[in-house]
C-alpha positions in Angstrom: -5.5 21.5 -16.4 -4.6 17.8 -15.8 -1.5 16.1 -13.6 -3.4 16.9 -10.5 -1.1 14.2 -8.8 1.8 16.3 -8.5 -0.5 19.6 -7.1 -0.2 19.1 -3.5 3.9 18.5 -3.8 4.3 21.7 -5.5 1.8 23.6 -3.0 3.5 22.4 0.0 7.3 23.6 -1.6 5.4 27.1 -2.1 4.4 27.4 1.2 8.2 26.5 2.3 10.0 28.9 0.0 7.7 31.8 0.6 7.8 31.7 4.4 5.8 34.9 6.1 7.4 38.1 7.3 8.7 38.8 10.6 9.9 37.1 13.6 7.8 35.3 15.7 7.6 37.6 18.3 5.7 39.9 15.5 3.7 37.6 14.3 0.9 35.2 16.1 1.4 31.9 15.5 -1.0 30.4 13.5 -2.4 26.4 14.9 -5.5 24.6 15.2 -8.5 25.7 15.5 -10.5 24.1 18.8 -13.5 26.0 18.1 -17.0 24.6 17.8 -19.1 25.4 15.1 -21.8 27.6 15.9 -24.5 24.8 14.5 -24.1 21.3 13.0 -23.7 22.7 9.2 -20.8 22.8 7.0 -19.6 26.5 6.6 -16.6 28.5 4.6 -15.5 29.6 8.1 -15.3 26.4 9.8 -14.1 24.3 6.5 -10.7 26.7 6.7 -10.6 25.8 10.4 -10.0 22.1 9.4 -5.8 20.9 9.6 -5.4 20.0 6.4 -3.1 16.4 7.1 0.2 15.4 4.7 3.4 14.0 3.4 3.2 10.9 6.1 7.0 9.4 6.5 8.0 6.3 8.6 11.3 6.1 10.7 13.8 3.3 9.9 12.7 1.4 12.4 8.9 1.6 11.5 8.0 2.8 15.4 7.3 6.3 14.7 5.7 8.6 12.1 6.3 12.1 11.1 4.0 14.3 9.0 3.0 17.6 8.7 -0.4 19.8 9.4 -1.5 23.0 7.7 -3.5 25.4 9.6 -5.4 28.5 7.8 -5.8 31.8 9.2 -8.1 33.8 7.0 -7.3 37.0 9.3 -3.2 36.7 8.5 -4.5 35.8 5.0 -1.7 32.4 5.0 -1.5 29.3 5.8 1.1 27.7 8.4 2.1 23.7 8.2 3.7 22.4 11.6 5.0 18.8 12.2 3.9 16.0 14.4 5.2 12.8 15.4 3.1 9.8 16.5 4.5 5.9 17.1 2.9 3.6 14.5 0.0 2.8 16.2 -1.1 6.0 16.6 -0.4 6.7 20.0 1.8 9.3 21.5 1.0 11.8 18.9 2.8 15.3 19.9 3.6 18.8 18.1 7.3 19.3 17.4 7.4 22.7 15.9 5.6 25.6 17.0 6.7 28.4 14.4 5.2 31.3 12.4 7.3 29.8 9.5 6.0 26.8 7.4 7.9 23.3 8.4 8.1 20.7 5.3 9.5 17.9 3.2 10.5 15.8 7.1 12.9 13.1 6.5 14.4 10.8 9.1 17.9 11.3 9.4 17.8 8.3 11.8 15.3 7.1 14.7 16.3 9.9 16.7 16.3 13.0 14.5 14.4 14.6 11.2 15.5 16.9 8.7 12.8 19.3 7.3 12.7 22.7 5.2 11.9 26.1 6.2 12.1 29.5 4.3 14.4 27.7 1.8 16.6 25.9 4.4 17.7 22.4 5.6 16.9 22.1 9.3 17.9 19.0 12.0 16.2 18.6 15.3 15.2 15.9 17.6 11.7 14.2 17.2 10.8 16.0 20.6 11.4 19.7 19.0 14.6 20.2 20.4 18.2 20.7 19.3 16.9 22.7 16.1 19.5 23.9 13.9 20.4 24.6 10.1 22.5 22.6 7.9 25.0 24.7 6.6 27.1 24.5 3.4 24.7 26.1 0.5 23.4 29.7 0.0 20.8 28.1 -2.6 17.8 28.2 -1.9 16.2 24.5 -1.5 13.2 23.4 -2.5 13.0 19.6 -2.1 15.5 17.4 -0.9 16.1 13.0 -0.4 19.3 11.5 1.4 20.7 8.4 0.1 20.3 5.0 1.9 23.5 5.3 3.8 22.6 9.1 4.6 25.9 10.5 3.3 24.8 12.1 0.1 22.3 14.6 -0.4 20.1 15.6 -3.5 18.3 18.6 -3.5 16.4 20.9 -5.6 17.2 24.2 -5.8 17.0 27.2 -9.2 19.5 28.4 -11.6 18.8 31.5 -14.1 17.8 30.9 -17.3 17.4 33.5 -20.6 18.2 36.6 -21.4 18.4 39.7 -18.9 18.4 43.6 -20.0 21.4 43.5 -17.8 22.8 40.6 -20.0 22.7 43.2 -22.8 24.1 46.1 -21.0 25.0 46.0 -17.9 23.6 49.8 -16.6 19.6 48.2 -17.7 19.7 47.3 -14.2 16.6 48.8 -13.6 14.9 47.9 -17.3 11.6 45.4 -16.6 11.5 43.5 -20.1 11.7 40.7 -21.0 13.5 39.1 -24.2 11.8 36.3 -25.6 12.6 34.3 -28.3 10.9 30.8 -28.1 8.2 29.0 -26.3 7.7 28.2 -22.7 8.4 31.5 -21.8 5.9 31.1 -19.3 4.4 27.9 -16.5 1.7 28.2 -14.7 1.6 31.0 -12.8 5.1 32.7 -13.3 7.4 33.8 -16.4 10.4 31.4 -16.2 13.2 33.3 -15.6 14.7 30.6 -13.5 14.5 26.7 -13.9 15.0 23.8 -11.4 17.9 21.8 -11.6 18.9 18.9 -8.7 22.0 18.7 -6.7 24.5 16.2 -5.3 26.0 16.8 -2.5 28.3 14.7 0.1 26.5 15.3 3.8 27.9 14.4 7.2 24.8 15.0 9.5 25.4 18.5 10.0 26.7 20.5 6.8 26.4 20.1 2.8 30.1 20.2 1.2 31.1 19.6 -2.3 27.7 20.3 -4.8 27.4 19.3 -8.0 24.2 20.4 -10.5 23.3 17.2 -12.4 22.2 19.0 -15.2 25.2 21.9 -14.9 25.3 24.3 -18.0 22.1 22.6 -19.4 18.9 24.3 -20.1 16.4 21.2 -18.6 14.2 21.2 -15.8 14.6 18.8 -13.1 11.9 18.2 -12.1 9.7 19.0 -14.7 7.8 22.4 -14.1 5.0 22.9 -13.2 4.5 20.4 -10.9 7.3 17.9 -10.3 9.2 17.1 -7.1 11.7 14.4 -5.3 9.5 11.7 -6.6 11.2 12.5 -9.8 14.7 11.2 -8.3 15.2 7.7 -7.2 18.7 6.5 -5.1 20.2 3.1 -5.9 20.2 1.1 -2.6 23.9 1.5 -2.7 24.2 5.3 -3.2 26.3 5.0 -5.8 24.0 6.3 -8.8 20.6 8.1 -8.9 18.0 7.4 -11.1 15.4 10.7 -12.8 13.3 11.8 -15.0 13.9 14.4 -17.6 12.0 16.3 -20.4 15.5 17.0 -22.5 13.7 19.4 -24.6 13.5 23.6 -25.1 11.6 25.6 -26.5 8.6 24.7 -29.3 9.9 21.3 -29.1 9.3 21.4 -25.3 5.6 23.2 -25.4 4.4 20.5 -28.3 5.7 17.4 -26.4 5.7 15.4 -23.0 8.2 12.9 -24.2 9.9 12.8 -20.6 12.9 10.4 -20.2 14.6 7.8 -17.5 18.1 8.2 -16.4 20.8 6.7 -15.0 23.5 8.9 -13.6 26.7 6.8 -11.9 27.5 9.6 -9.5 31.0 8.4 -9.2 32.2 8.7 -12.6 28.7 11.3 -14.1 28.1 8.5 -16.6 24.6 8.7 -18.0 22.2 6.9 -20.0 18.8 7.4 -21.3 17.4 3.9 -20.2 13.8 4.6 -21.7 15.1 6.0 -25.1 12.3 5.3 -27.9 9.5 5.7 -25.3 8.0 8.6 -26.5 5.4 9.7 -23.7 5.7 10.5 -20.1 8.2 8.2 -18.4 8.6 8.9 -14.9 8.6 8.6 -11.1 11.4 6.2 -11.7 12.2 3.7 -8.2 15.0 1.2 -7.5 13.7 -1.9 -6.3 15.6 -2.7 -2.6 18.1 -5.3 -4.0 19.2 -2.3 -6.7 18.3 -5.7 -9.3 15.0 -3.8 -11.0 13.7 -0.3 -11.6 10.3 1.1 -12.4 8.7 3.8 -13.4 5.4 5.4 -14.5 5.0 5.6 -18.3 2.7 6.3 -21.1 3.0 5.3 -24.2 1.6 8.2 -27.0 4.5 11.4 -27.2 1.6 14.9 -26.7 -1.0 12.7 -24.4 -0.8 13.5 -20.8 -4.0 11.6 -20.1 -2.3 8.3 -21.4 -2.8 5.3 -19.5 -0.5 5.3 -16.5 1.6 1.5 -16.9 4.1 0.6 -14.6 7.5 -0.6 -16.3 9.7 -2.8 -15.0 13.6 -2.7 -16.2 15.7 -5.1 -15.3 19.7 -4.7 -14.8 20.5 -8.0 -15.6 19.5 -8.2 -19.5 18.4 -4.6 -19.7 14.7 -5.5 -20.4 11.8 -3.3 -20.1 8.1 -5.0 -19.5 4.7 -3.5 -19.0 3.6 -5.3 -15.6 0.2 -3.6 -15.5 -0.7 -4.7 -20.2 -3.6 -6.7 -18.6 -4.6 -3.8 -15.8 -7.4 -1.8 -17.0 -6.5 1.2 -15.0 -3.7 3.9 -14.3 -1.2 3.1 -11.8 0.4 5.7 -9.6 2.5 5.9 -6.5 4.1 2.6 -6.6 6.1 1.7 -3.3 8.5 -1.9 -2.9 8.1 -4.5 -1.0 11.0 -4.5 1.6 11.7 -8.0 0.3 12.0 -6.4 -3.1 9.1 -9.6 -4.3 6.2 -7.2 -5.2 4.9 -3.7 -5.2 1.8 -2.0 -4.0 0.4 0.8 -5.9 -3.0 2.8 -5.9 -5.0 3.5 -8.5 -8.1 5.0 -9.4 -10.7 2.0 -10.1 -14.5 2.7 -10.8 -14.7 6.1 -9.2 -12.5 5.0 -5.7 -8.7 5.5 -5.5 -7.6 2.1 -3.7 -4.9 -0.2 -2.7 -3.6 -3.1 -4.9 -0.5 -5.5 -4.9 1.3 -6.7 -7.7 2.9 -10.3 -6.7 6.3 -10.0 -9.4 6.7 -13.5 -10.2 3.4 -13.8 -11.2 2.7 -10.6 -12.3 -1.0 -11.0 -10.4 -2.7 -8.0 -9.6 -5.0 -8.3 -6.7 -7.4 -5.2 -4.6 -6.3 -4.7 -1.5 -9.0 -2.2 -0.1 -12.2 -1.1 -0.4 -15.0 1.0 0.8 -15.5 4.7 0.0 -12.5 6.2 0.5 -9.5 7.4 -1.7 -6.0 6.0 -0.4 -2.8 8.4 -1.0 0.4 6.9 -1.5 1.5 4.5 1.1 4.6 2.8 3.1 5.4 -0.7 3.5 6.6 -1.3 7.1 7.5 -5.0 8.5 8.0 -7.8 6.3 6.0 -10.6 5.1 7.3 -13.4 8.2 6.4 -11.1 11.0 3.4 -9.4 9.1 3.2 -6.2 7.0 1.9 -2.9 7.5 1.0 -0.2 5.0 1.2 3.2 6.3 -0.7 5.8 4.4 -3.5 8.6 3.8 -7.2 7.9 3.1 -9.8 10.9 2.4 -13.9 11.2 1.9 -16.2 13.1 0.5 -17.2 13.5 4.0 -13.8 13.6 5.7 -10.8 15.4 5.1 -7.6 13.8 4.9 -5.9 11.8 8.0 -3.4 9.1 8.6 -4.1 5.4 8.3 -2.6 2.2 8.6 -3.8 -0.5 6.6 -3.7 -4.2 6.8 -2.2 -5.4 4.2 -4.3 -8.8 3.8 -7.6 -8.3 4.7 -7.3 -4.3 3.5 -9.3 -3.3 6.7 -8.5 0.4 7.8 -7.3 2.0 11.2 -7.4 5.5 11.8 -4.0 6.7 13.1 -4.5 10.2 13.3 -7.9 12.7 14.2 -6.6 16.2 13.9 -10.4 17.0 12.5 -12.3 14.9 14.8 -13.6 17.7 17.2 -14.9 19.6 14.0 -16.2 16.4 12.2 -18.4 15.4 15.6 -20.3 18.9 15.6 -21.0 18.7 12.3 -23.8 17.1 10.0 -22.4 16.0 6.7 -24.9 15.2 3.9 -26.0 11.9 2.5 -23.7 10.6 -0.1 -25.1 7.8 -2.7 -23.9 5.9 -5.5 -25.6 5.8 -8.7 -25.3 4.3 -12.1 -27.0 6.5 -14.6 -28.0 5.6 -18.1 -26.4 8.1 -21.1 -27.8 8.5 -24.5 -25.5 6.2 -25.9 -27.0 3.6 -23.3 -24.0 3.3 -21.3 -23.8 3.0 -17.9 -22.5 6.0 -15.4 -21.4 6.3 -12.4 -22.8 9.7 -10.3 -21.9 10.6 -7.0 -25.6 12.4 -5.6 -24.3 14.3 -2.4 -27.8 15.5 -0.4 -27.9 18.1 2.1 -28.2 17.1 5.9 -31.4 16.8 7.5 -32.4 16.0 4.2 -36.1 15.1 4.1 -37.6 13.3 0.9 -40.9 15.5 1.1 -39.4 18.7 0.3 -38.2 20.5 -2.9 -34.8 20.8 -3.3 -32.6 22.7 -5.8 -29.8 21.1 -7.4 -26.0 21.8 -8.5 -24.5 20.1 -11.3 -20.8 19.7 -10.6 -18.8 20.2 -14.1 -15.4 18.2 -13.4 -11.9 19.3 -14.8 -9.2 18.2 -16.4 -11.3 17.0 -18.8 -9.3 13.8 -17.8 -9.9 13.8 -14.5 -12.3 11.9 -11.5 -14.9 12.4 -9.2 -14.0 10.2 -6.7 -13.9 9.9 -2.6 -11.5 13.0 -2.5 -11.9 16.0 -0.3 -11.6 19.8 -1.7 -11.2 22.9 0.1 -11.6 25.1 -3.3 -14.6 22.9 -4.8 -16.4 21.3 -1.2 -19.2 19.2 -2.4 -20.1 19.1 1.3 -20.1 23.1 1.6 -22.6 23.4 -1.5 -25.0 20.5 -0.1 -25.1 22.3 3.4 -26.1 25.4 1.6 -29.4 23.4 0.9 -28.6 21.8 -2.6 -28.8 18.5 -3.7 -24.9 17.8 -5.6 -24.9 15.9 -8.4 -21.7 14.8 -9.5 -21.3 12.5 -12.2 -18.3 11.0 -14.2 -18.5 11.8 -17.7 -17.2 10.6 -20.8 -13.9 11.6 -20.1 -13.1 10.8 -16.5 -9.6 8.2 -16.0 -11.6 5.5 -13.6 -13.4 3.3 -16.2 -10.8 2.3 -18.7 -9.1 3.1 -21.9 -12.5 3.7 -23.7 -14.3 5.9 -21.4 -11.4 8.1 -21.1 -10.2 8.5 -24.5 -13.8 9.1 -25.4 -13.6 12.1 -25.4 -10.6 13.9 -27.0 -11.2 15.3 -30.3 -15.1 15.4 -29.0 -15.4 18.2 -26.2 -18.8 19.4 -27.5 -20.1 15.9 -27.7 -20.9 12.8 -26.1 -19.5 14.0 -22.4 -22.0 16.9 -22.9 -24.7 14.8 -23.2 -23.2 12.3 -20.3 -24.2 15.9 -18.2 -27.6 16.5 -19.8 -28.2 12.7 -18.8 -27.7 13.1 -15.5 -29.8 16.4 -14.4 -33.0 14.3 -16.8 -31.9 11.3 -14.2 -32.5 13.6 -10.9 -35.3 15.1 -12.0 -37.7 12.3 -11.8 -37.0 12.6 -8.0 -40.0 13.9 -6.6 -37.9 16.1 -4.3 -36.2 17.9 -6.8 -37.4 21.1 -8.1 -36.5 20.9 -12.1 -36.8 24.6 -12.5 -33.9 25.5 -10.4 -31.1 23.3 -11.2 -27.5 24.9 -11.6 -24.7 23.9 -13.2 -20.9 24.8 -11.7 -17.2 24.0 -12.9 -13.5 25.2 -13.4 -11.2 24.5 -15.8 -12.6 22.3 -18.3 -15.7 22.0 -16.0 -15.2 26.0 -16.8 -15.5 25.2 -20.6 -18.3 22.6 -19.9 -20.4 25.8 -18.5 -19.5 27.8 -21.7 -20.7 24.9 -24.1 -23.6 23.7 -21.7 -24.8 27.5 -21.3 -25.3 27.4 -25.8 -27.6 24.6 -25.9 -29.0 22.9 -22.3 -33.0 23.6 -23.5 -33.9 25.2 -20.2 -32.5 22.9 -18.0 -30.3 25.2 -16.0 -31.5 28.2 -14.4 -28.2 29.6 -13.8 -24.5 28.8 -14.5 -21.0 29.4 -12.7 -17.8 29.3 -14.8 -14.0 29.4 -13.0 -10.9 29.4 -15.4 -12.9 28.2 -17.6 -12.0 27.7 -22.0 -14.3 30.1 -24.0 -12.5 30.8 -27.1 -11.0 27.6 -28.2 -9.0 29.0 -31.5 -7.4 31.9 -28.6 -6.9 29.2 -26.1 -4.2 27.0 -28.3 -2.2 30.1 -29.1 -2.0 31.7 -25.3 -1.6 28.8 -23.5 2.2 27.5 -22.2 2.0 23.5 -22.6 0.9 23.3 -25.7 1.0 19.5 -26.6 -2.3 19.5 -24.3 -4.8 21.1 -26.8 -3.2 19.9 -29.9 -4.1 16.2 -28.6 -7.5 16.7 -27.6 -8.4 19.1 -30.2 -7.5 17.4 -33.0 -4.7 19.6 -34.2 -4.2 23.4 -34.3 -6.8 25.8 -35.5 -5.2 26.5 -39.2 -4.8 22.2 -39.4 -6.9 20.9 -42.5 -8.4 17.7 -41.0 -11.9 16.8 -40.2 -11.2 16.2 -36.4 -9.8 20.0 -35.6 -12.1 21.6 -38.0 -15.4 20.2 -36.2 -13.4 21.0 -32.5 -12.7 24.4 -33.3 -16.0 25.6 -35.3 -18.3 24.1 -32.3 -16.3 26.4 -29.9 -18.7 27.9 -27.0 -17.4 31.9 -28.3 -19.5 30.7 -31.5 -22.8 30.0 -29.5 -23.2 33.0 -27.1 -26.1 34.3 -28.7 -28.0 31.3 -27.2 -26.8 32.2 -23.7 -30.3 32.9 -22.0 -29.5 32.3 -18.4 -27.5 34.3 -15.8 -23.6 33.4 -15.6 -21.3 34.1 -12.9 -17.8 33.9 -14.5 -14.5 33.9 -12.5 -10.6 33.8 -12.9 -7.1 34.1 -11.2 -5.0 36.7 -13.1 -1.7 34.5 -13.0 -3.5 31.3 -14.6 -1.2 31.1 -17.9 -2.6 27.6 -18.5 -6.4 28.9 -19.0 -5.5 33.0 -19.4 -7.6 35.7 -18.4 -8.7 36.7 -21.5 -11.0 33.8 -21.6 -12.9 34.8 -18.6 -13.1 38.6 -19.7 -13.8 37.5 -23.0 -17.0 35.3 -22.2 -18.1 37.8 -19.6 -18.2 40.8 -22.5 -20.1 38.2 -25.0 -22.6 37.3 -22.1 -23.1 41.0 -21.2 -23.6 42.3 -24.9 -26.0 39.7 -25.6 -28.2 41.4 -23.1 -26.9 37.7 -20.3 -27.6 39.1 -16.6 -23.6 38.0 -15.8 -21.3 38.9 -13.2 -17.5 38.4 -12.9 -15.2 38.5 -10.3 -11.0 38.5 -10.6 -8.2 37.8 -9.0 -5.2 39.7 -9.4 -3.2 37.2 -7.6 -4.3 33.9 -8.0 -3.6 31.4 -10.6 -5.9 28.8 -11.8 -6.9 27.7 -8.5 -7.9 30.3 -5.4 -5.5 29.5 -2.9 -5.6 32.7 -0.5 -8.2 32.5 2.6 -9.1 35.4 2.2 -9.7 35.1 -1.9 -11.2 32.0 -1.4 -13.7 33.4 1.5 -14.7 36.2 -1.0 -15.1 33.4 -3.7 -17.3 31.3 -1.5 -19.5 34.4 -0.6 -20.1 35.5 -4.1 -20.7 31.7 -5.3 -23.4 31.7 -2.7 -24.9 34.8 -3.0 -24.9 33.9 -6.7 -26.9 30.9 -6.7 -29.0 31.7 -4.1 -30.6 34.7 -6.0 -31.2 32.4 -9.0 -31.6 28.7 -7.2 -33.6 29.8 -4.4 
């Protein structure tokens, strides 16, 4: 429900390891889409024709960049990611790979060639496309991989077995499907874990792997962390000579109850370890060695069960073995922290007042200064030149109008330049709506930032309907992000005004705002909602009887709660993998140190906090339900199961609630199929149309 951060990584290493079936000659290949849309409005068709832009990686010589484009095809039902390379100044941009297979995880091997993954594989070829060919040396299957400064060593993340097999018990159960469980975490995500990832060392001479070693060999630990971690969980000294990660060292209930995730130092020459973070008790990770090999930082929050900590950036040092909190006196989280090459200061993004941005962190000072601004949210960036002949950061930014493309940004005066327009003959033919910034005023007479996206052509004299966006996490944002699953843009050019407001709650407005709301889910953030539809309707061109309310995850248990008590505000809700049942929800979910926190404790705990949470859960307030409610769930979501869907949808329809569902055997808490997610967008629609318009 939260850690969206680490979502795209983990997307991108499915695609790689699940490549599609048959040989290119079988299969058409799957690339962009040069069609115009039929008229200037955003549609379900032509937002999966967009190139979905990632993973951005510089040469050595900062002259060229390589990244990677994902291209949908709704009638293959799958997605295909290709690579590009384009100089620095975003000229001579070309296609390098032209395969029915997904190409990922590009690294330069030097100026002249790039390493990538495909169906589980290390690949070289030139950065024209030629001269491909697979790295031999390892049957495993890879899912991730970084080469050491000096490109002689290899790590890479591949999956060992892990608990008990019928066939561990005799060995003719060869065909016997259950499964032997004995502790928690039996289950991430979207899969049973029968198998774990552990990282490799390898030595590597350009062409083959030789000589493996597991880092964690013969230990039960995931590295990285499931569900979501990656390579950014591994950092190489500057000299190769030791690795740096970050590991939750726990099984079991100790594992589900806890996020107390640790640093380590591994001397690859003699496997010497130590835990240099021990007594931190929350999530410490992302760990990176400063260029000089003198420092190390990571990511880490303080409070052991709280994944919505503040994010501070720690600096150790390997002279005297001190740790220190650069970012006490920042007031947000801090994430994707990249060097200076001169090793003198770091730049870092960071969600601030509704906008990821850009800021340096000057390390003799410790000063913390905003290096961009406007509406737009910055991905993680590269450093490229130095600070005599000028810097360059190379990076992502993203809209609520645009999707994702490649920018370089000026360093001093933060102004943007657009490297890359895989989108632009799409964007041009289309209309997006109006987006405005506003501060509303909640019941507790605090101020609120609300994103208010309007449908195009919009014209003030007309009535509009309006959708109320329910956020997840619950600690998440609404910021300047684009979504292919929840498209603001796609709702508004249906003909509704989207109201999208950051609620008690959200992670952009400091320590207070955030932590707000844990241990209050039925409270103030619920009225931070009801504030904000009473704002919009004093518009004149908003029709207060048909106002909608819409949200997954916790914006899914938003809808439940909201649905018990709005006083006719709403004339119809939507719900995806959404919390009904809150007591059912602590005792089926995998990671279990997330509702403990927030809830105040578990059901049976005696203490005024969990007692309130549990007895104001929205499975107690059904009979109030009096508007129609559209609920709907993937079948593989193990952090928000099933049940909680079915279980709201038989309440609703027993209490005489017109209310619809609609399941999918095959997705997990987000729709990720084109084809899944076309039917999803066509019965959203359909949906609120018949009760909106």
């Amino acid at each position: 429900m939260n850690r969206k951060i680490f979502l795209f990584m983990i997307i991108a290493g499915s695609l790689a390891l699940n490549a599609c079936n048959g040989s290119a000659s079988q299969t058409p290949l799957i690339g962009k889409n040069t069609a115009v849309p039929e008229n200037d409005l955003l549609s379900a068709s032509v937002l999966n024709s967009f190139g979905r832009v990632s993973d951005p990686q510089v040469s050595p010589d900062g002259k060229q960049i390589v990244y990677g484009v994902s291209y949908i095809s709704v009638e293959q039902n799958k997605s295909n990611r290709e690579l590009f390379v384009m100089d620095t100044d975003g000229s001579n941009n070309r296609q390098i790979t032209f395969t029915p297979e997904n190409e990922s995880n590009a690294r330069w091997l030097d100026n002249d060639r790039i390493l990538f993954l495909s169906q589980g594989k290390l690949w070289l070829m030139r950065t024209d496309g030629t001269g491909k060919k697979q790295v031999k040396g390892t049957e495993r299957r890879i899912a991730g991989f970084s080469l050491s400064p000096n490109k002689d060593k290899i790590l890479y993340i591949s999956y060992v077995p892990t608990g008990t097999r019928p066939t561990d018990l005799d060995p003719s159960l060869n065909q016997a499907t259950g499964r032997i469980i004995d502790d928690l975490m039996y289950r991430h995500w979207d899969c049973f874990v029968e198998e774990i990832p552990h990282t490799f060392v390898a030595s590597f001479d350009g062409t083959s792997i030789s000589g493996e070693e597991d880092l964690l060999e013969g230990l039960p630990y995931e590295l990285p962390t499931l569900p979501f971690g990656g390579m950014g969980e591994l950092s190489w000294s500057p000299d190769g000579t030791a690795v740096a990660y970050s590991c939750r060292k726990l099984t079991g209930a100790e594992y589900a109850v806890s996020t107390n995730t640790d640093i380590y130092l591994r001397n690859l020459e003699t496997g010497a370890e130590v835990n240099l973070s021990e007594g931190m008790m929350g999530y410490d990770t992302a760990p990176l060695f400063s260029p000089c090999g003198e420092f190390l930082v990571w990511s880490s929050m303080e409070r052991d069960g709280y994944e919505a900590d503040k994010n501070r950036l720690m600096l150790y040092s390997f002279k005297d073995g001190s740790i220190k909190d650069l970012t006490a006196r920042f007031r947000y989280n801090v994430s994707q922290a990249a060097w200076m090459p001169d090793g003198k200061g770091l730049y870092f993004t960071s969600l601030s007042e509704g906008v990821q941005h850009v800021f340096v962190l000057d390390l003799s000072t410790e000063k913390i200064n905003q290096v961009t601004n406007g509406l737009y949210d910055c991905g993680s960036i590269q450093v490229i030149g130095n600070a005599k002949e000028g810097q360059q950061l190379i990076g992502t930014y993203v809209s609520l109008s645009m999707p994702s493309e490649l920018v370089s940004i000026n360093p001093v005066s933060g102004e943007y330049t657009q490297l890359s327009h895989e989108n632009k003959h799409l964007l041009d033919a289309l209309i997006m709506g109006r987006v405005e910034e506003r501060w509303v005023t909640t019941t507790d007479h605090k101020k609120m930032l609300m994103w208010v996206v309007y449908p195009p052509h919009f014209n003030p004299q007309e009535k509009y309907p309006v959708v109320l966006f329910c956020t997840g996490g619950p600690q998440g944002t609404l910021s300047q992000s684009w979504s292919y699953r929840w498209c603001h843009q796609l709702i508004a050019a249906n003909g509704y005004i989207v109201l999208l407001p950051n609620r008690r709650g959200t992670t952009a407005f400091g320590k207070e705002w955030t932590e707000q709301i844990s241990g209050d889910y039925p409270g103030q953030n619920m009225q931070d909602y009801l504030s904000a539809v009473d704002h919009i309707k004093r518009e004149p061109f908003v029709d207060g009887t048909r106002i909608g309310a819409v949200g997954a995850s916790y914006g899914g248990y938003s809808i439940f709660q909201l649905a018990g008590y709005h006083k006719e505000r709403f004339a119809a809700f939507i719900a995806h993998a959404g919390i009904f049942n809150q007591e059912h929800m602590y005792m089926t979910t995998e990671e279990v140190f997330f509702p403990h926190w927030d809830n105040g404790g578990a059901p049976w705990d005696n203490n005024p906090v969990a007692k309130r949470h549990y007895a104001l859960s929205a499975h107690k307030r059904v009979q109030h339900w009096d508007r129609p409610i559209l609920i709907t769930h993937g079948e593989l979501d193990y952090r928000v199961p099933v049940d909680q869907a079915m279980a709201a949808f038989n309440a609703a329809r027993l209490n005489g609630v017109p209310a619809k569902m609609l399941l999918f055997p095959d997705e997990n808490h987000w729709i990720l199929k084109p084809q899944n997610n076309m039917l999803w967008n066509r019965v959203f629609f359909d949906f609120l149309d018949t009760y909106l318009k």
